[in-house]
N, C-alpha and C positions, 0 to 999 in steps of 0.2 A: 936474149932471153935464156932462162939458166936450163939444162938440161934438164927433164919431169923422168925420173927413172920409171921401169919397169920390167923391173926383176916378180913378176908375178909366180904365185906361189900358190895352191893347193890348202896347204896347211898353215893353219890359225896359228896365232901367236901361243906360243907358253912360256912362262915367268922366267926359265932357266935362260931367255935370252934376254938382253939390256934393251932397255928403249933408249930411241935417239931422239931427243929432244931436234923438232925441225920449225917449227917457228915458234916465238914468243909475241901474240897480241894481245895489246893494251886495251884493255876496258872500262874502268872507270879508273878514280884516282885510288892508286894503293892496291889495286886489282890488274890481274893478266891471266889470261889463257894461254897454258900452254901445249902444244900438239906435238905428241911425238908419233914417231913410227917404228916398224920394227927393220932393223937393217938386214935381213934377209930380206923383205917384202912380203914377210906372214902378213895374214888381215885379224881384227879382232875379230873374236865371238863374244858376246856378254848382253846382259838385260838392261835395257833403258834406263836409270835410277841406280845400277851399282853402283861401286865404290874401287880403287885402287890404292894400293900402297907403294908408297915410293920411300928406295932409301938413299937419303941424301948426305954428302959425304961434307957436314957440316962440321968446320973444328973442334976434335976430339968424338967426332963419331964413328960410324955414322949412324944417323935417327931416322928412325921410323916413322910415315905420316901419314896417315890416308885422308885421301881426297875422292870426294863424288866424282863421278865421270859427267863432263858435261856438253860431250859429242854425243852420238847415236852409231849403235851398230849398224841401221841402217846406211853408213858411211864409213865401210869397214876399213878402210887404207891406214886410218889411223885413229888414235885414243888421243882425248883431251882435258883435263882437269882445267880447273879454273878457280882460282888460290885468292884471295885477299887478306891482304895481313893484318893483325889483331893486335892489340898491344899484349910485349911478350909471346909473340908465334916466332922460335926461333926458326923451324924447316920454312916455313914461309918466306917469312923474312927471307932467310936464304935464298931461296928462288927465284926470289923477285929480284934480290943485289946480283945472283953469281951465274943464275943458270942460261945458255946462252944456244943455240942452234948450232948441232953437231955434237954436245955432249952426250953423255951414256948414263944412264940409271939404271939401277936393278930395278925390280918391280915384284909385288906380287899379287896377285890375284886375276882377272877380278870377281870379286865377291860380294854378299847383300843379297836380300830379297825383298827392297823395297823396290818393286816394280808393278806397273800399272800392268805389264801381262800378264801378273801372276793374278788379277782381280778384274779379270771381264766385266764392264762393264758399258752401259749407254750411255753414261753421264756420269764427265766428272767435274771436282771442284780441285783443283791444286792450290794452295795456299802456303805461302812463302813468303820471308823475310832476308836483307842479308844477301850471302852467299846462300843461304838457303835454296835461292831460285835453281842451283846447278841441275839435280836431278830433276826439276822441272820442265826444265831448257831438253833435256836428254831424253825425257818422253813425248815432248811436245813433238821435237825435231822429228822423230820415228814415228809420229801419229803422222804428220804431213808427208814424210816421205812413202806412207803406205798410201799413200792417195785414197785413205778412206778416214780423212779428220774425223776423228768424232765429237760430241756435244763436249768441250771443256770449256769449265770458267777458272780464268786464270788470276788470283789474288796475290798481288806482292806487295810488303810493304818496305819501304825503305827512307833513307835519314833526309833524304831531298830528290829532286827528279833526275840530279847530273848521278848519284850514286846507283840507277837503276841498272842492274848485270844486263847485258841482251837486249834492250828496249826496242831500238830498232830492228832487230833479228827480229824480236817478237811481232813487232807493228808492221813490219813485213811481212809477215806468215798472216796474220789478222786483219788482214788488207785484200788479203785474197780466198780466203776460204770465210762460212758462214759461221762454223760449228766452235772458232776459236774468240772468246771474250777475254778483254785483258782492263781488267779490274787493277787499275796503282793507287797507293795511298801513301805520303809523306810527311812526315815531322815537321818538315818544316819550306816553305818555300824561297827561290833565289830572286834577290832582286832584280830588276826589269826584266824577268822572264815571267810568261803568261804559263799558268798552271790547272788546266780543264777538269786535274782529277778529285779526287777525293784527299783530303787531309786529317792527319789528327791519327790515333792509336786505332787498329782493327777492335771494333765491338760491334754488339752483335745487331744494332742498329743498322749500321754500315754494312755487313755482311748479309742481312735481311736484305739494302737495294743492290747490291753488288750481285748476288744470287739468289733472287727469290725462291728459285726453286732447290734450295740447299740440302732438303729434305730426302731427294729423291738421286740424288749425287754422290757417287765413291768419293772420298774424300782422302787426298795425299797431301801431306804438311811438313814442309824443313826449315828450320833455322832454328835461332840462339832456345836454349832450354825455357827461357822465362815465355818468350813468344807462343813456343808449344803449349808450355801448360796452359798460357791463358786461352789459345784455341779450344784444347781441349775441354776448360772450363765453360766456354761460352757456348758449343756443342753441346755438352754434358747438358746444361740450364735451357738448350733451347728444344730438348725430347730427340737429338741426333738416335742412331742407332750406331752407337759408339764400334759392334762389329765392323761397320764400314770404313772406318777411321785408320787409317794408317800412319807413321811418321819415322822418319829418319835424324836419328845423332847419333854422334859420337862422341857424346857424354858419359860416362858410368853414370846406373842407373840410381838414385837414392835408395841407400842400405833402409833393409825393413828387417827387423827380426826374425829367425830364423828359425823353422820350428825344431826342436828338440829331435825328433828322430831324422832332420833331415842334415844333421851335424858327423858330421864321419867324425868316428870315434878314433884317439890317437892310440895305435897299434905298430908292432915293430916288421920292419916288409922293407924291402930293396927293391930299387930300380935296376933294371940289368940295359944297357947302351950297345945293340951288338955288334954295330958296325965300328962303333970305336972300342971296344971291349974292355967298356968302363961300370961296373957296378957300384950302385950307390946307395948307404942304408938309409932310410926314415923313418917317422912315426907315422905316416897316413896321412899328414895338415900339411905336409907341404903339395904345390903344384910341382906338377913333371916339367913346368917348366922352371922354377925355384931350382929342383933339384940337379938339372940337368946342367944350369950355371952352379953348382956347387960344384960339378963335375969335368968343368972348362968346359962346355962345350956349348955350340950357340944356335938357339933356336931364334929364328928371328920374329917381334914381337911386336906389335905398335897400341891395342886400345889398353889390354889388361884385364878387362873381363866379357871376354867370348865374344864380341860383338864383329868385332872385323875380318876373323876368319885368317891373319895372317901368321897364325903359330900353327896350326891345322900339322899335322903330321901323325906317322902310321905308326899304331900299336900293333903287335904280334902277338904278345899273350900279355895271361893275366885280366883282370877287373880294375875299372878307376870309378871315383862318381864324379860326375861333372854338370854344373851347374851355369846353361851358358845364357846368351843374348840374344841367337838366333847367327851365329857364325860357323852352324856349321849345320849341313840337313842330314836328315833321317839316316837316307840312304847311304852318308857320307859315313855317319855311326855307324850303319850296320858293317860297312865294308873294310871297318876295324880303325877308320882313323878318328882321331880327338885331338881337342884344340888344350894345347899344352897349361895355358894360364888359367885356365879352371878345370882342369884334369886332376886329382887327388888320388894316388895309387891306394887299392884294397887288398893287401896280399903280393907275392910277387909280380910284377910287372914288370914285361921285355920290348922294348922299343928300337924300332930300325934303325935308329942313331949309329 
C-alpha cells in the first residue's frame, strides 16, 4: 500500500505554488478527471461551480485554459477538473496524451461566481449538457457533504447514456438522500442496453415532466452556447423569471453595438510598468494588456474578454474603463486591481508590473 502523506498545513493553497497533478481517472470515452494537490499540503478554498486555469506546457507554449472545477471544497485536500476533448481542443488534447501523476502545473485562480452559495435558495433545477455537468457535479457534491441536501432536480443531457460524466457518482448520492432527482435525456440510445430515461433534445415538454415545479426553482445551466440559449429560450416562453436564471461559459459573449458615449475616445497617454521600469505610449484603444506585450512583458491570459479572471492584476495610479464579464468583483475594483484584457488606460496609467 503506497504511503497516504501528511504534511498538513494551516494555509490554503495560492497560484504562486504548482499543482501536482496525483491521479488521472477515466470517465467516459475521450474524458478524464484529473486531481491534483498542492505539494506543500495547502488545502483549497473556493466556491462550488468556479473555475481554474491551467497552464499547459503544450509545444510552443505554454496555453492558457480554464476548466470548471469539478471536486467540492468541501474535500479540501485536493482540486479536480474534468476535461473532454472537442475536435481542435489543443490544452485538452494535451492532457489527456501527456499529463500524468507527479507532474507540475502553474495554475491560477480560482475564480467565477457561478455558484449555488451565492443564490440561497429552497429549490433548485440545474440543467446541463456535455461537460457542462462539471460545475454541477461540484455543487451537488458540497450540498451532500453538508448533510443538509437540499430540494435539486438535476437535468443532463448528453449524446447516449455511456457518454453520461458522473452517472454513477450521481445515482449514488440519489440513492441515498430524497431531495436529489436525476432527470437524463439522450440522442440517442446503445444497442442491447435497456434505456429508462427520457430521449430526444431538452424542450419544454420534457422539462414540464422532468420538473413540474420549474417555476418555483433557482435555475443553474452549463454547457455548449447553442444548448444555453435554447434553455434560455424555452424559459423565457414558458413565463421563468429570467432573474433566477444563471449559467456559466466560456464563450465570448455575442458583440452588440456599442453605445456612442460608451466608446473611450483615442487620446494620447502612457503606460508606466514600475516594477520593470518600462513606459509605454498609446492612444486610449489599446488594452493594458495589448500594451504591456508591446512592451515584452507577460501578463498571463486565457478567455480575452473579462470573464475568467486570470489577467486580473494591480493598478497604482491613473483611470482605465473597462468593460468586463463578471471576472472580477466590486471590491476587487475598488482595491485598485483590473483585469488587463479589457482595461483601456484614460490618461497616464501606472501598473505594478
Amino acid at each position: 500500500m503506497g504511503q497516504i502523506r501528511q504534511n498538513w498545513t494551516a494555509a490554503p493553497w495560492q497560484e504562486s505554488e504548482p499543482l501536482e497533478c496525483a491521479m488521472v481517472i477515466p470517465e467516459t470515452e475521450g474524458c478524464a478527471t484529473f486531481a491534483f494537490r498542492a505539494p506543500s499540503g495547502a488545502w483549497f478554498d473556493y466556491q462550488p461551480g468556479q473555475f481554474l486555469t491551467l497552464e499547459l506546457p503544450v509545444p510552443g507554449g505554454p496555453l492558457l485554459r480554464t476548466y470548471t472545477i469539478s471536486s467540492s471544497p468541501s474535500r479540501p485536500l485536493s482540486i479536480s477538473v474534468t476535461v473532454k476533448a472537442q475536435e481542435g481542443s489543443l490544452g485538452t488534447r494535451w492532457m489527456l496524451e501527456n499529463l500524468k501523476p507527479g507532474m507540475r502545473l502553474k495554475a491560477h485562480g480560482p475564480a467565477g461566481v457561478f455558484s449555488f452559495l451565492r443564490h440561497p435558495a429552497s429549490k433548485y433545477l440545474f440543467i446541463s449538457a456535455g461537460s457542462g455537468i462539471t460545475p454541477m457535479m461540484s455543487m451537488t457534491t458540497w450540498a451532500w457533504d453538508s448533510g443538509e441536501m437540499p430540494d435539486i432536480t438535476f437535468v443532463h443531457a448528453a449524446r447516449q447514456p455511456s457518454d453520461i460524466i458522473f452517472r454513477q457518482r450521481l445515482e449514488g448520492f440519489a440513492a441515498r438522500v430524497p431531495g436529489l432527482q436525476l432527470r437524463f435525456t439522450v440522442k440517442d440510445v446503445e444497442p442491447f442496453r435497456v434505456w429508462p430515461g427520457f430521449r430526444g433534445r431538452l424542450n419544454q415538454i420534457m422539462l414540464g415532466l422532468m420538473a413540474p415545479d420549474y417555476l418555483e426553482r433557482e435555475v443553474f445551466c452549463c454547457g455548449p452556447a447553442g444548448f444555453m440559449q435554447a434553455v434560455r429560450e424555452m424559459l423565457q416562453s414558458l413565463g421563468y423569471d429570467m432573474a433566477r436564471y444563471h449559467e456559466e461559459s466560456f464563450a465570448a459573449p455575442q458583440e452588440e453595438e456599442v453605445p456612442v458615449e460608451l466608446v473611450a475616445p483615442a487620446i494620447a497617454t502612457e503606460v508606466s510598468f514600475a516594477a520593470s521600469g518600462k513606459t509605454v505610449e498609446t492612444d486610449g484603444t489599446e488594452t493594458i494588456l495589448a500594451v504591456a506585450k508591446r512592451a515584452g512583458l507577460n501578463i498571463p491570459s486565457s478567455c480575452g474578454f473579462g470573464l475568467c479572471g486570470t489577467c486580473k492584476v494591480q493598478k497604482s495610479a491613473g483611470e482605465v474603463v473597462m468593460v468586463h464579464n463578471g471576472g472580477i468583483s466590486e471590491e476587487e475594483i475598488e482595491a485598485g486591481l483590473i483585469l488587463a484584457c479589457c482595461a483601456r488606460p484614460q490618461g497616464a496609467v501606472v501598473m505594478d508590473l
